[in-house]
PDB file of N, CA, C and O in Angstrom:
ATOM      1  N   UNK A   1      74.438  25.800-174.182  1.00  0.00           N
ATOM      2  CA  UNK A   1      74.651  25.576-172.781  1.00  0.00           C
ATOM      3  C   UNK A   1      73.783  26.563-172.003  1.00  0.00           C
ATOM      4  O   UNK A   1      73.631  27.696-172.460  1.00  0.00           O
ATOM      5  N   UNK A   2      73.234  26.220-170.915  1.00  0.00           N
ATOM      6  CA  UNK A   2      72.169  26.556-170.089  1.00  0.00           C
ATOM      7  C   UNK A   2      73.132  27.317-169.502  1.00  0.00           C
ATOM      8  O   UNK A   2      74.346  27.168-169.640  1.00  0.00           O
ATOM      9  N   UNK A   3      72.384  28.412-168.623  1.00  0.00           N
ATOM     10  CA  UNK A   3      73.229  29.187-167.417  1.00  0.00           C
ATOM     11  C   UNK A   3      71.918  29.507-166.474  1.00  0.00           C
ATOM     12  O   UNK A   3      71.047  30.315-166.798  1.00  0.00           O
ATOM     13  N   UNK A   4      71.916  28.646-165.102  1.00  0.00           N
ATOM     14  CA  UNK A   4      71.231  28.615-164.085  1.00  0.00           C
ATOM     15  C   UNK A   4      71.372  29.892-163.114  1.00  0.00           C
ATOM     16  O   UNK A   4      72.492  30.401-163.068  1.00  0.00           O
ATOM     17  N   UNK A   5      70.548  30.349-162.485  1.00  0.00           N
ATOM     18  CA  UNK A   5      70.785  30.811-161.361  1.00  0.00           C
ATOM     19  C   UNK A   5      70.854  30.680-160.056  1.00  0.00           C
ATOM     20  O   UNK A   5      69.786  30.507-159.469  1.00  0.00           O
ATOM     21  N   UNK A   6      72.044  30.725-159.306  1.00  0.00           N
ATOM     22  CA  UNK A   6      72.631  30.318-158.270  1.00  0.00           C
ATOM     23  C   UNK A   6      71.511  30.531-157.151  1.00  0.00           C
ATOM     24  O   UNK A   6      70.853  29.590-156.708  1.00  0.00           O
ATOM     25  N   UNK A   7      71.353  31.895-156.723  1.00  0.00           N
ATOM     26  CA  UNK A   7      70.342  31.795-155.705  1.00  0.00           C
ATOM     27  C   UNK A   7      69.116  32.815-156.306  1.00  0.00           C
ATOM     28  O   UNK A   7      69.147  33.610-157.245  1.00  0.00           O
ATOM     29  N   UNK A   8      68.205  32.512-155.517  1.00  0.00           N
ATOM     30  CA  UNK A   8      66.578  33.611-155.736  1.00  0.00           C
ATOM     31  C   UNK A   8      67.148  35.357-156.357  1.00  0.00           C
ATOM     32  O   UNK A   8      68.353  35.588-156.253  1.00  0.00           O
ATOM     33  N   UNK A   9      66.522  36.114-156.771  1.00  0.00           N
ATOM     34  CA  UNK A   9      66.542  37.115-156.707  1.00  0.00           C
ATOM     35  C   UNK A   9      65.994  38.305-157.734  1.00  0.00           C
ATOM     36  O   UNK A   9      64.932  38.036-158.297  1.00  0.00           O
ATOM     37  N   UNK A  10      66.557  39.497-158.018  1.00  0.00           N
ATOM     38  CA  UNK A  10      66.294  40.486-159.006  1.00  0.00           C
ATOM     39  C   UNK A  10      67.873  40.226-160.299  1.00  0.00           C
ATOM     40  O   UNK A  10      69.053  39.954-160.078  1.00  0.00           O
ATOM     41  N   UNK A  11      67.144  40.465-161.521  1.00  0.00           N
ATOM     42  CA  UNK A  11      68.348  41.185-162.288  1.00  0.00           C
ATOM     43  C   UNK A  11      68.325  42.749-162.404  1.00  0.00           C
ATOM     44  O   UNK A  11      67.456  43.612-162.527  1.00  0.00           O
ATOM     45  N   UNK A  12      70.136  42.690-162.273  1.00  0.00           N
ATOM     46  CA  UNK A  12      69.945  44.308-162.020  1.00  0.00           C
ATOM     47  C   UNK A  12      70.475  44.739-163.038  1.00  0.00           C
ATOM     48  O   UNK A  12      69.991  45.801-163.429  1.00  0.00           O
ATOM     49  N   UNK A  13      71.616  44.166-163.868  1.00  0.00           N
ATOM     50  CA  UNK A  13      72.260  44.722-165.356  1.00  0.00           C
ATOM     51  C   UNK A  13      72.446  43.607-166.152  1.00  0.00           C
ATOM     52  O   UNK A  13      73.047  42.632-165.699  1.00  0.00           O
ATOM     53  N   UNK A  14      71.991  43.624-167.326  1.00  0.00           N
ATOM     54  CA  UNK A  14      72.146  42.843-168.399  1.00  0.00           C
ATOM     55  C   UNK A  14      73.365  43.174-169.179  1.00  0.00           C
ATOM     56  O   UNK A  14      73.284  44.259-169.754  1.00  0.00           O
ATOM     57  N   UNK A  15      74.321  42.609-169.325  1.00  0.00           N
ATOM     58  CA  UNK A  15      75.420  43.741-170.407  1.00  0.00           C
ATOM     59  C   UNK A  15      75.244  43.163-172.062  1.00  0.00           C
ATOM     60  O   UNK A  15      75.672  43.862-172.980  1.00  0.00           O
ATOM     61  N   UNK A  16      74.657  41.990-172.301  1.00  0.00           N
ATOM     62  CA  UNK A  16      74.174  41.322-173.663  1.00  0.00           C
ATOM     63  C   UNK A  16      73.073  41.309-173.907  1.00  0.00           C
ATOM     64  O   UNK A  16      72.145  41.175-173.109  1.00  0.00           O
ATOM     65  N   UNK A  17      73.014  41.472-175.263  1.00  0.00           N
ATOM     66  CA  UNK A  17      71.533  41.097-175.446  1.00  0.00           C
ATOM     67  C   UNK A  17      71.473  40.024-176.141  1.00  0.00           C
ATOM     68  O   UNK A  17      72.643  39.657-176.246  1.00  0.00           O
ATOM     69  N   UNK A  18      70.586  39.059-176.860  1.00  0.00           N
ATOM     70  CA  UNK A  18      70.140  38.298-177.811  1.00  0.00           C
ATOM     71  C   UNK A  18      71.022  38.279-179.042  1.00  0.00           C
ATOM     72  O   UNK A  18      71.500  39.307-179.522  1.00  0.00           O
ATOM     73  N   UNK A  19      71.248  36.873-179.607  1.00  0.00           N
ATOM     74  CA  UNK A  19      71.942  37.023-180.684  1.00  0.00           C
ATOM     75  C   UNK A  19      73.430  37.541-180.906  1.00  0.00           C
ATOM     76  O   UNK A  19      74.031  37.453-181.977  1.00  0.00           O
ATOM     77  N   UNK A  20      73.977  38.139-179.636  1.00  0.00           N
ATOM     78  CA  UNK A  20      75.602  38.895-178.976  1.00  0.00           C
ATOM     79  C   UNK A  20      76.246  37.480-179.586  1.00  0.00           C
ATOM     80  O   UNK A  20      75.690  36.429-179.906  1.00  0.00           O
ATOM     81  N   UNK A  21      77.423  37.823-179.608  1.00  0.00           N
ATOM     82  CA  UNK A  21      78.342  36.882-179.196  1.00  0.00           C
ATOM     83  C   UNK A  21      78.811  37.001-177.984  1.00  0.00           C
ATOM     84  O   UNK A  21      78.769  38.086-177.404  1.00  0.00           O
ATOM     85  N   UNK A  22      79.291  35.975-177.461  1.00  0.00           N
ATOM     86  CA  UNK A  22      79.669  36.461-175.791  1.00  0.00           C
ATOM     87  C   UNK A  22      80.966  34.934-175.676  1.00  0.00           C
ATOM     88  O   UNK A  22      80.784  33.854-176.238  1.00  0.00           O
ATOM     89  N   UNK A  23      81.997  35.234-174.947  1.00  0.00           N
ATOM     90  CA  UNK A  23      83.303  34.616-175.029  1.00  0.00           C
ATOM     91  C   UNK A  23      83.059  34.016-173.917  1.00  0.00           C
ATOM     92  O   UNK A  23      82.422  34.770-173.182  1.00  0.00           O
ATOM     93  N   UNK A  24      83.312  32.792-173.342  1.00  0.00           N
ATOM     94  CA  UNK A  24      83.872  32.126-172.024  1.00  0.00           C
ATOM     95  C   UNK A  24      84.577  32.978-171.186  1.00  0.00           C
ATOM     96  O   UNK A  24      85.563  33.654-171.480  1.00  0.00           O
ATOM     97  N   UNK A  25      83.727  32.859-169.615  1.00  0.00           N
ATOM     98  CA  UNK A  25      83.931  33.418-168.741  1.00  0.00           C
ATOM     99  C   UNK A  25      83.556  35.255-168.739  1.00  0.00           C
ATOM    100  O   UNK A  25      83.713  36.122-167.879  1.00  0.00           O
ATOM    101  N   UNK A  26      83.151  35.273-169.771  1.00  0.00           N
ATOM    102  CA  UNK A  26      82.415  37.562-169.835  1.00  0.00           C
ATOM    103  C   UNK A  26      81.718  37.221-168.807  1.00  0.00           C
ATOM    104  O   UNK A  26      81.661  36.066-168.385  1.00  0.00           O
ATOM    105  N   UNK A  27      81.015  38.383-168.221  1.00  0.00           N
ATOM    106  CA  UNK A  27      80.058  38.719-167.004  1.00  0.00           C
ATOM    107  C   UNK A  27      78.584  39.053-167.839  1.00  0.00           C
ATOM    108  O   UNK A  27      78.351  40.255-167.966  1.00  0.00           O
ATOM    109  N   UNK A  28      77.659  38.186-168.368  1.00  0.00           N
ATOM    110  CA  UNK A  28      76.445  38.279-168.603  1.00  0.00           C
ATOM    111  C   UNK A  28      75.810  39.500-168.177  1.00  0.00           C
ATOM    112  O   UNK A  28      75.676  40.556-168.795  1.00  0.00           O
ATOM    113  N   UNK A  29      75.366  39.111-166.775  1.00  0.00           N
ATOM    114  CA  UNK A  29      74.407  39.913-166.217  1.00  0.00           C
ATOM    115  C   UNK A  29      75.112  40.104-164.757  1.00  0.00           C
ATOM    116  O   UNK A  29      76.179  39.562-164.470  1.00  0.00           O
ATOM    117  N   UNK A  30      74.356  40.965-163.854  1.00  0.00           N
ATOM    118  CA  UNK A  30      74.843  41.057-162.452  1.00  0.00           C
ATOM    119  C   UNK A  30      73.038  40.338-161.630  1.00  0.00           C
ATOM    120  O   UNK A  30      72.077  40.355-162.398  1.00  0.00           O
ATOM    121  N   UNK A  31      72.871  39.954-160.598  1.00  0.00           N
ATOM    122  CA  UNK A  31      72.097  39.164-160.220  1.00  0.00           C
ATOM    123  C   UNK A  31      71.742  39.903-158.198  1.00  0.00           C
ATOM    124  O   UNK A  31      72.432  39.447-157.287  1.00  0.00           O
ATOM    125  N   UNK A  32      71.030  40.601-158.008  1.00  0.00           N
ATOM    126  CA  UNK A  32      70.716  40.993-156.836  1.00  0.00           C
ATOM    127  C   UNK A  32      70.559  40.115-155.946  1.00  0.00           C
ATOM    128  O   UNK A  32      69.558  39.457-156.229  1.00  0.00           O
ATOM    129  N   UNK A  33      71.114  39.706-154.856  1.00  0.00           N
ATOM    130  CA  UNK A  33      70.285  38.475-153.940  1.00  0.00           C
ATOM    131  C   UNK A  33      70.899  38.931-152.358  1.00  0.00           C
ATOM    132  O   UNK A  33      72.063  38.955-151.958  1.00  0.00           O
ATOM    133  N   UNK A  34      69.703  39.251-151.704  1.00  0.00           N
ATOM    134  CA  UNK A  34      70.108  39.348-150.401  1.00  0.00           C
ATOM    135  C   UNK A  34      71.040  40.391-149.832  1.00  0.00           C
ATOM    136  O   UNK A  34      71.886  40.249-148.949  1.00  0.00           O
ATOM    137  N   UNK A  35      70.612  41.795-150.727  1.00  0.00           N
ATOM    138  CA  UNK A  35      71.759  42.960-150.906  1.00  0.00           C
ATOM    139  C   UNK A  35      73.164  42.522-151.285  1.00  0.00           C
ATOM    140  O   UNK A  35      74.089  43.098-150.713  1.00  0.00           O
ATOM    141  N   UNK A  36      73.375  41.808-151.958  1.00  0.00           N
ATOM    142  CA  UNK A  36      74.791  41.462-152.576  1.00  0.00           C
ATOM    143  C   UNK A  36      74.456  41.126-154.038  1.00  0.00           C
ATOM    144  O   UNK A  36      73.442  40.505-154.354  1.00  0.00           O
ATOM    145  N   UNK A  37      75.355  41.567-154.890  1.00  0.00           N
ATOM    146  CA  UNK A  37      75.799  41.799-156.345  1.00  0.00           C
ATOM    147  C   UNK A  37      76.118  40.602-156.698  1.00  0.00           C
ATOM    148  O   UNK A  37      77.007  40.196-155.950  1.00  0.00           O
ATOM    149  N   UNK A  38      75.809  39.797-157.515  1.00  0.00           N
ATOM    150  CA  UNK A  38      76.920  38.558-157.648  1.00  0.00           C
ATOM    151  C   UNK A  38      76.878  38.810-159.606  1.00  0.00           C
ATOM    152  O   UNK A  38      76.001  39.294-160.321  1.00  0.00           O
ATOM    153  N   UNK A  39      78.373  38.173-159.970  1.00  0.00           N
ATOM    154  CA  UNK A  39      78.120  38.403-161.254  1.00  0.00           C
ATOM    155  C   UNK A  39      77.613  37.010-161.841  1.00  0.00           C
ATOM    156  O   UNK A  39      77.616  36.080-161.035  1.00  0.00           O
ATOM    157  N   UNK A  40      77.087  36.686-163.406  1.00  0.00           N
ATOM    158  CA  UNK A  40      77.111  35.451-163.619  1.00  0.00           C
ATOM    159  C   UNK A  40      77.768  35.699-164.827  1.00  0.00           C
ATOM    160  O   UNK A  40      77.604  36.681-165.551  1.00  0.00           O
ATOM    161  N   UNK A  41      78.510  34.769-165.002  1.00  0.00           N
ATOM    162  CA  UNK A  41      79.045  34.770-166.088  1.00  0.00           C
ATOM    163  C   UNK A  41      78.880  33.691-167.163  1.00  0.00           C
ATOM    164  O   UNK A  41      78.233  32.711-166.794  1.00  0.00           O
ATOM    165  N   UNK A  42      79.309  33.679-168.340  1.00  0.00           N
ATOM    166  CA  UNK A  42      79.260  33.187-169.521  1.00  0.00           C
ATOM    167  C   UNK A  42      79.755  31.283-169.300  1.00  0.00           C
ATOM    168  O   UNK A  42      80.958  31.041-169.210  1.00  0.00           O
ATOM    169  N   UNK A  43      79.202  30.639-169.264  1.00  0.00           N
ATOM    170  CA  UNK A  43      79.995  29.108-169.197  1.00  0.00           C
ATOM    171  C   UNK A  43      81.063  28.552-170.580  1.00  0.00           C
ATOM    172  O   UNK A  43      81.947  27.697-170.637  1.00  0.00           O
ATOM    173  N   UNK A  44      80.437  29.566-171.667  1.00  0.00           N
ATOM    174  CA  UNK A  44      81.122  28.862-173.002  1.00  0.00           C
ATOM    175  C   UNK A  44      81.154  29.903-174.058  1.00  0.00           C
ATOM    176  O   UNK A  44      80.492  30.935-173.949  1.00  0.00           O
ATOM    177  N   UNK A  45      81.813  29.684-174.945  1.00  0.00           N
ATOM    178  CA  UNK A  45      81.821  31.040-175.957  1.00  0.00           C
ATOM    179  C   UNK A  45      80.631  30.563-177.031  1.00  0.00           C
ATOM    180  O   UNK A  45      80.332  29.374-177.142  1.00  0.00           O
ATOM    181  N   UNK A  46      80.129  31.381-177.635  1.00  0.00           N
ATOM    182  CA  UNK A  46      79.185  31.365-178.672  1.00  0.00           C
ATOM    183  C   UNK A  46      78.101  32.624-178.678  1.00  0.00           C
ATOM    184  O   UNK A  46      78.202  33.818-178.395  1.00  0.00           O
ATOM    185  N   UNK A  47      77.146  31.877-179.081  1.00  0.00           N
ATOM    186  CA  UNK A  47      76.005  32.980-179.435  1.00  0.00           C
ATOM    187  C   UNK A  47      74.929  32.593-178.298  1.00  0.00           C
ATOM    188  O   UNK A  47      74.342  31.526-178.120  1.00  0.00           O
ATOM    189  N   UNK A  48      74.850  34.024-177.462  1.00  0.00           N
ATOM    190  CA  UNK A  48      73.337  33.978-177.007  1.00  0.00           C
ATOM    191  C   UNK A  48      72.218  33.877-177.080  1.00  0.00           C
ATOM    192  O   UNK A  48      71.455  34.836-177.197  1.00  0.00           O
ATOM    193  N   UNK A  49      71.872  32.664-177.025  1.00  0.00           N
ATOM    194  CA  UNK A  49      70.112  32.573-177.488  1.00  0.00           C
ATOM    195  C   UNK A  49      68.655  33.064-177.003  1.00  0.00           C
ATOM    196  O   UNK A  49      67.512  33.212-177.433  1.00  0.00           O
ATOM    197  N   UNK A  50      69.455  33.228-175.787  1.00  0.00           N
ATOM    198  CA  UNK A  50      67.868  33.601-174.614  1.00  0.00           C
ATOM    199  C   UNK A  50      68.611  33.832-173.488  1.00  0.00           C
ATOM    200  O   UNK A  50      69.584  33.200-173.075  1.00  0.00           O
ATOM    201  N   UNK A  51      67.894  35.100-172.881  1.00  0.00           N
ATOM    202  CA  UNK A  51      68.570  35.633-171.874  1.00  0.00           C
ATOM    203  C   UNK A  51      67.101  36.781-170.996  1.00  0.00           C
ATOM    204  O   UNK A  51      66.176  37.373-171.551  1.00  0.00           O
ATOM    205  N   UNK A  52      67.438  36.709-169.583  1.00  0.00           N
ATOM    206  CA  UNK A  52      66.878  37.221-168.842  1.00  0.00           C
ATOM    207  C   UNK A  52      66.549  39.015-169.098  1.00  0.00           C
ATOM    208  O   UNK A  52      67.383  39.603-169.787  1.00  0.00           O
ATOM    209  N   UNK A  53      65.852  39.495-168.775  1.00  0.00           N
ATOM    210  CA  UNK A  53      65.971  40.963-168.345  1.00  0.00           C
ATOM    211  C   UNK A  53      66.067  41.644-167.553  1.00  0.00           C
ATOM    212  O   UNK A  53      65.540  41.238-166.517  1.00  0.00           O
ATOM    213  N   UNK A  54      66.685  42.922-167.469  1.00  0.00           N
ATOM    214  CA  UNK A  54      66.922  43.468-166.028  1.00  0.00           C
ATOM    215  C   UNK A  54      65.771  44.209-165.549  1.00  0.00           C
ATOM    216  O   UNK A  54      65.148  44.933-166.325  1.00  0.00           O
ATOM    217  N   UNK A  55      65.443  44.086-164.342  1.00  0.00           N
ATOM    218  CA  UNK A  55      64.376  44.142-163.653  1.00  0.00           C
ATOM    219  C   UNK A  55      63.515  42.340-163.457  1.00  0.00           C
ATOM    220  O   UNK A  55      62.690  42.118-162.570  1.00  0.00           O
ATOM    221  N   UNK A  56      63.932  41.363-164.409  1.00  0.00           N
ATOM    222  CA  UNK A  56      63.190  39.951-164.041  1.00  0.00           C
ATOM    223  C   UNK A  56      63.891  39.358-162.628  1.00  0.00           C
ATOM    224  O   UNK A  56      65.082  39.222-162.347  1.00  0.00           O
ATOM    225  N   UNK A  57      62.642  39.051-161.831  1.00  0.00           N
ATOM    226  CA  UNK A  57      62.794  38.261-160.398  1.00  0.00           C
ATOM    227  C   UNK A  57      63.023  36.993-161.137  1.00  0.00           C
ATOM    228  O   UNK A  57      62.547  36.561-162.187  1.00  0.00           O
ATOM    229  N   UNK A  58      63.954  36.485-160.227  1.00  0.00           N
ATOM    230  CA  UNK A  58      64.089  34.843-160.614  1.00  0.00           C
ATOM    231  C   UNK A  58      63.789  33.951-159.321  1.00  0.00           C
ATOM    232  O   UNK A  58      63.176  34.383-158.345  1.00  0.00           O
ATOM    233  N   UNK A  59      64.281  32.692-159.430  1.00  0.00           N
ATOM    234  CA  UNK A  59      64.253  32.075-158.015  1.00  0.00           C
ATOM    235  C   UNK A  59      65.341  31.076-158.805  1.00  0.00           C
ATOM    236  O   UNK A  59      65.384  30.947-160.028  1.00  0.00           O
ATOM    237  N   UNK A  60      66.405  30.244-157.628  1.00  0.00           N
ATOM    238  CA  UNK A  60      67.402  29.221-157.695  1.00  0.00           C
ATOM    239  C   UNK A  60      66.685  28.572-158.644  1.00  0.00           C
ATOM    240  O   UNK A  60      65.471  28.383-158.561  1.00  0.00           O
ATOM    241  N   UNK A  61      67.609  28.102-159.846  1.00  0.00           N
ATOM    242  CA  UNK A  61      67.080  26.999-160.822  1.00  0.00           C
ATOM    243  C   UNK A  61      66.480  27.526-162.126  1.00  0.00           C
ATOM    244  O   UNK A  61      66.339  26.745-163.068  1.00  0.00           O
ATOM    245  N   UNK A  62      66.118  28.815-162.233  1.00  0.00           N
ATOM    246  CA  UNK A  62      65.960  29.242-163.061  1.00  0.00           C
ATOM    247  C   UNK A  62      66.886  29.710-164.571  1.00  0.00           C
ATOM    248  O   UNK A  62      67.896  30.412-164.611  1.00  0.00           O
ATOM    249  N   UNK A  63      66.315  29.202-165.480  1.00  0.00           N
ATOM    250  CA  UNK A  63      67.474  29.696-166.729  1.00  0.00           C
ATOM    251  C   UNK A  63      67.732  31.176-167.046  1.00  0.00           C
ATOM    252  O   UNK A  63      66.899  31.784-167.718  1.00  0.00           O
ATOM    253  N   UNK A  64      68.717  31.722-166.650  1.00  0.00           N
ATOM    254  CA  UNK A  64      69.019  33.173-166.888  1.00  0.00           C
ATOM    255  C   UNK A  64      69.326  33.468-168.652  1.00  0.00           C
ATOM    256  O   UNK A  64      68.979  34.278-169.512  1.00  0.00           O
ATOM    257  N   UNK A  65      70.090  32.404-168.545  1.00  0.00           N
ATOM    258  CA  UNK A  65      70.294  33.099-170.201  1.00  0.00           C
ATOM    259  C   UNK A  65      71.145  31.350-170.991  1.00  0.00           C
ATOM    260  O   UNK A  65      71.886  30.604-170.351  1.00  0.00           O
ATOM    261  N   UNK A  66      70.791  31.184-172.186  1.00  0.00           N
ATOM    262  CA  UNK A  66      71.819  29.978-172.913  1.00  0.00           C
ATOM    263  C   UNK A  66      72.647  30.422-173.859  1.00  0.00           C
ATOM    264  O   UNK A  66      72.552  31.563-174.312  1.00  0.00           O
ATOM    265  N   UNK A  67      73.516  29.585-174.237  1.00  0.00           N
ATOM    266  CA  UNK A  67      74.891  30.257-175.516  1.00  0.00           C
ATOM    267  C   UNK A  67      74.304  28.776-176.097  1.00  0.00           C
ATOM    268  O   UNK A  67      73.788  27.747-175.662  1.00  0.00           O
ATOM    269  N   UNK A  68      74.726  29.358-177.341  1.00  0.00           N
ATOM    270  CA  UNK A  68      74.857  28.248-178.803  1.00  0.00           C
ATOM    271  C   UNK A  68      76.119  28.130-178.848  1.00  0.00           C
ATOM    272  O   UNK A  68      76.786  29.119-178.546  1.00  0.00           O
ATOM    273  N   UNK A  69      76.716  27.030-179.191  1.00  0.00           N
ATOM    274  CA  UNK A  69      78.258  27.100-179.302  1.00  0.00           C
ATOM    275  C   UNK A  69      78.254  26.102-180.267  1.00  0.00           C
ATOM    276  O   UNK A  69      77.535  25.111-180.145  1.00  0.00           O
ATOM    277  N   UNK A  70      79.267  26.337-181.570  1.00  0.00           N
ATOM    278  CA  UNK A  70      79.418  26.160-182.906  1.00  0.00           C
ATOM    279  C   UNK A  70      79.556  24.114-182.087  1.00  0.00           C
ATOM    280  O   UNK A  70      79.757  23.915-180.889  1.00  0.00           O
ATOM    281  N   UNK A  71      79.455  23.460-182.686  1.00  0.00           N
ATOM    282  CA  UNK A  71      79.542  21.776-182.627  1.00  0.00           C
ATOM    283  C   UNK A  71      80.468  20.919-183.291  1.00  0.00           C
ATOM    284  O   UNK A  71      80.396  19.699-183.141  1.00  0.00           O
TER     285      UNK A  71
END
């Protein structure tokens, strides 16, 4: 499962890295936009496959990070 980003901006903390496991609903990363913090969080439990870095600019629509989730 994909995880989009809501609006334009900076990443400011990554708390996973690659290959993590990460549970439905954790807080991924935190996402800078427009001096406000927003968190993003996890859509599904599994394994992280690809994920953003902190300090990467994004813009709306962009893939921040995906989970593998067992099938």
């Amino acid at each position: 499962m994909k995880i989009y980003a809501p609006l334009p901006g900076k990443i400011e903390t990554v708390f996973f890295e690659k290959n993590n496991m990460v549970s439905n609903h954790a807080i991924l990363m935190t996402l800078e936009s427009m001096k406000m913090y927003l968190p993003i969080f996890a859509n599904a439990t599994g394994v992280l496959v690809f994920t953003v870095r902190a300090g990467d600019t994004v813009v709306a629509g962009d893939v921040l990070a995906e989970i593998e989730t067992e099938k």
